[in-house]
N, C-alpha and C positions, 0 to 999 in steps of 0.2 A: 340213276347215279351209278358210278361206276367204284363197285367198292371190294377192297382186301379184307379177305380176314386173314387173322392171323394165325400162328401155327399151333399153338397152343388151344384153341377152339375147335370142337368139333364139324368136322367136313361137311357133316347130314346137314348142317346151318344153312349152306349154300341154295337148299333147294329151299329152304323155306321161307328163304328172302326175294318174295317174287317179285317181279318187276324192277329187280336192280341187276345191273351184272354183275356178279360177283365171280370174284376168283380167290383161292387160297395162295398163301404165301410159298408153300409147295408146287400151287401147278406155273407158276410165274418162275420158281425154281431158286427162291431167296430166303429157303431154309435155312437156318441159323445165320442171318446176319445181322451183323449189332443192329441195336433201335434206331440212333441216327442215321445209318445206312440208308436200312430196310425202307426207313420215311422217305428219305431224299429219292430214292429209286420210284417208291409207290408215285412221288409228286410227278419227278420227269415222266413217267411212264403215263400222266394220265388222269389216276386215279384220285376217289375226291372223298373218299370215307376211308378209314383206318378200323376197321371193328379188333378191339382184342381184349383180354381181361388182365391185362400187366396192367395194377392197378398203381405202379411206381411211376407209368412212362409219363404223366402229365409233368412227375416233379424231374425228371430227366433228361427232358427235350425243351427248346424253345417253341412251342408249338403255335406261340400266336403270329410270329412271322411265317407260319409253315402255309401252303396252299393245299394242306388236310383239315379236313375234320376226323377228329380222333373221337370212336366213341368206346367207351371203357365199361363193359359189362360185371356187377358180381353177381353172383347164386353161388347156391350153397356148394356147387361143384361145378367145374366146365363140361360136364356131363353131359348129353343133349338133353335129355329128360329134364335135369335143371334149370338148361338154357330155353326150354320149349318157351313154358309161360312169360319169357319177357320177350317174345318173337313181335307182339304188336307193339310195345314201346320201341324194342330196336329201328322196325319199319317207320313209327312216328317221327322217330328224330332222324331216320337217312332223309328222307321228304323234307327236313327244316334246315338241315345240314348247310354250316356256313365255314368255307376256310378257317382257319387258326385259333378253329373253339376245340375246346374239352368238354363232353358229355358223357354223364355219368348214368346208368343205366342200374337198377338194380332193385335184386327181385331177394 
């Protein structure tokens, strides 16, 4: 699966999402742009998972027309250390990953 994180989660993520392509919202170079943007670009561009921990964007997007799956992580901090332990449910749910769902992820 080809998927964004987003800029607010730590980078170190990337490597330990193996087997998916991932790119950050920085190296794509869509740093600070609004949510609706950011998606419509992730979509054109490709991409088919949305990882981020804006745990608002479900109620602020139309997500179930989007051709993303948004998965929305919490812990106790976007810390990598925090984010470590839910590294096998994040991978569980890019593998079941369907367009214009919301998945909640949280450790």
């Amino acid at each position: 699966m080809r998927v964004l994180l987003d800029e607010q989660l730590p980078r170190q993520l990337v490597s330990l999402l193996l087997g998916h392509e991932v790119r950050t919202v920085q190296q794509v170079g869509w740093a600070g742009l609004k949510n609706g943007e950011l998606l419509q670009r992730a979509e054109e561009e490709g991409f088919e998972v949305f990882l981020t921990a804006d745990q608002n964007l479900a109620f602020q997007q139309n997500l179930q027309q989007s051709g993303l799956c948004v998965l929305v992580v919490r812990a106790a901090s976007n810390a990598l250390e925090d984010l470590h332990p839910l590294v096998p449910s994040i991978l569980a749910e890019i593998r079941k990953a369907q367009p214009g769902r919301v998945i909640r992820v949280i450790g």
